[in-house]
Every structure is written in structure tokens, then in C-alpha cells.
C-alpha positions, 0 to 999 in steps of 0.5 A, a space after each residue: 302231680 297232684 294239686 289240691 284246692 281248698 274249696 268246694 266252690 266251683 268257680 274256684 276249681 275251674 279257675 285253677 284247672 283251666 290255668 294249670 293247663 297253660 303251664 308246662 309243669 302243671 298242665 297234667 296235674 291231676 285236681 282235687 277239690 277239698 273243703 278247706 276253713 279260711 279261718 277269717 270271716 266269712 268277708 274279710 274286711 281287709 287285705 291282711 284278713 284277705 292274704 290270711 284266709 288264703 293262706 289257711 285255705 292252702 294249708 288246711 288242704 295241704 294232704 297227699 299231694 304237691 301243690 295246694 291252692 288257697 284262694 280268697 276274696 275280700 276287701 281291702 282298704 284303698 284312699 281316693 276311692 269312693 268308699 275307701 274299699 276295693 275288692 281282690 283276690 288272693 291266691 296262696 300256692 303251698 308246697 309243704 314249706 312256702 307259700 307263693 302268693 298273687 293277687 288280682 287287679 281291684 275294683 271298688 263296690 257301689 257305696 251302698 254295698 259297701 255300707 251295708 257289708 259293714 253295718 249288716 256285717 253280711 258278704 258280698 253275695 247276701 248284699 247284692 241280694 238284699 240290695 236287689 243288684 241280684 237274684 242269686 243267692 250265691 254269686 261267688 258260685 256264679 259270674 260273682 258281683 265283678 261280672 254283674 258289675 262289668 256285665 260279664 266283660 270280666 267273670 268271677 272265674 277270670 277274676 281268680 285266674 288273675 290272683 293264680 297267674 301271679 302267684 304262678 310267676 314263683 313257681 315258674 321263676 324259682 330261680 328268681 325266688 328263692 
């Protein structure tokens, strides 16, 4: 079996090979790591532009294999918390005809991130720099805001495992979903 990831990002293809490897159907597919345009912004400012992202990302890789993986990070709108806003991640499985979708748990960014994000129009990564929460130049590579956040009790990686789990329970209940 052959999956296909629509990323170049290695945080993303570690969090799909690692996952598959619990899963009987997937456990031997074999991985490959394509670029693959979101066609959103580079920060998708809600939860629409965040499921549309991955959904572009796992069509626009979709070649030559059985599965594509679209996986994407963005905020989304979310009353009572502190600055309307909470992040997630979205991962879309296609198989050619359908897409399965999942979504991660949510968490919401310092006030101050978040306002810069929307005044500057910058990402994530780029706002925890400028802000001086991080030297790195490119968190969503690395342990991503969540691990500087939580002090790496939760990463980048487990965060996108969690958006793949739950897309997965369609592949893995097919009888259910159809």
C-alpha cells in the first residue's frame, strides 16, 4: 500500500508513519512525502479555511498511490475563551472519491499572539518569534507553539497524531460510514 503525504514538513510525515504502524490495514504502507499547496492562507484564520487547507493538501497529492494524508493547523473561532480563538489540527485521508476527516483537541494562544497573528497577518511560528516565546525560526518543524506551551507534555507531532486517529476511525469502521 502506498500512502502519500502533502508535506514536505517532517514533523507531519513522522506523525502519519508512526500512527499507521498501529493499524493493521496500514502498519506495511510504504510513505511518501509530497509538496502539496493548502491553497488557504499561510494561517488559516478559521475552521472552514482550516478543513479546506487539509482537504487541498490530500487531493493535490493524491498520485500513484491508495491513500493521501492532508494535514492542517489553524485557528478557529471559539466563544468564552480568552481571545475568541483556539488552534487545531485537521487531517483529511482521501481515497480518490472521499475524504475522512479528524480534528485534534484545541487549545487556545496567548492574547498577544493572537493579536499580532491578525494585526501583522503573520503565522504562528513568526508570532512566537517576534514576540520573543521562541528562537526558532520555524516551530511547525519542530515541537510547534503547543510543546512550548505545555513544555513538551504534549509535541507538534502528538498533536497531529491526534487529528490522524480520528480521521482513521473511518477507515477502520467503513461499515459504520458509509
Amino acid at each position: 500500500m502506498k500512502i502519500n503525504v502533502g508535506s514536505k514538513n517532517k514533523v507531519k510525515i513522522e506523525a502519519v508513519s508512526e500512527i499507521l504502524k498501529d493499524y493493521p490495514d496500514f502498519k506495511n504502507a510504504e510513505i511518501f512525502s509530497k509538496e502539496a499547496d493548502s491553497e488557504v492562507s499561510h494561517q488559516p484564520k478559521s475552521l472552514e479555511e482550516t478543513i479546506e487547507g487539509a482537504i487541498k493538501r490530500a487531493k493535490n497529492s493524491f498520485s500513484n498511490c491508495n491513500y493521501s494524508f492532508g494535514l492542517e493547523s489553524g485557528l478557529m473561532k471559539v466563544p468564552e475563551t480568552k481571545t475568541g480563538y483556539m488552534d487545531i489540527t485537521v487531517c483529511a485521508i482521501y481515497d480518490g472519491n472521499i475524504f475522512h476527516l479528524g480534528i485534534s483537541s484545541a487549545f487556545e494562544y496567548p492574547k498577544k499572539v493572537v493579536e499580532y497573528i491578525f494585526k501583522e497577518n503573520e503565522n504562528i511560528s513568526n508570532a512566537f518569534n517576534h514576540l520573543g516565546l521562541t528562537e526558532s525560526n520555524n516551530l511547525g518543524s519542530e515541537q510547534g507553539a503547543i510543546g512550548i506551551l505545555t513544555k513538551n507534555r504534549l509535541t507538534r507531532k502528538q498533536y497531529t497524531q491526534e487529528a490522524i486517529r480520528t480521521a482513521l476511525i473511518h477507515l477502520e469502521n467503513k461499515n459504520l460510514y458509509q
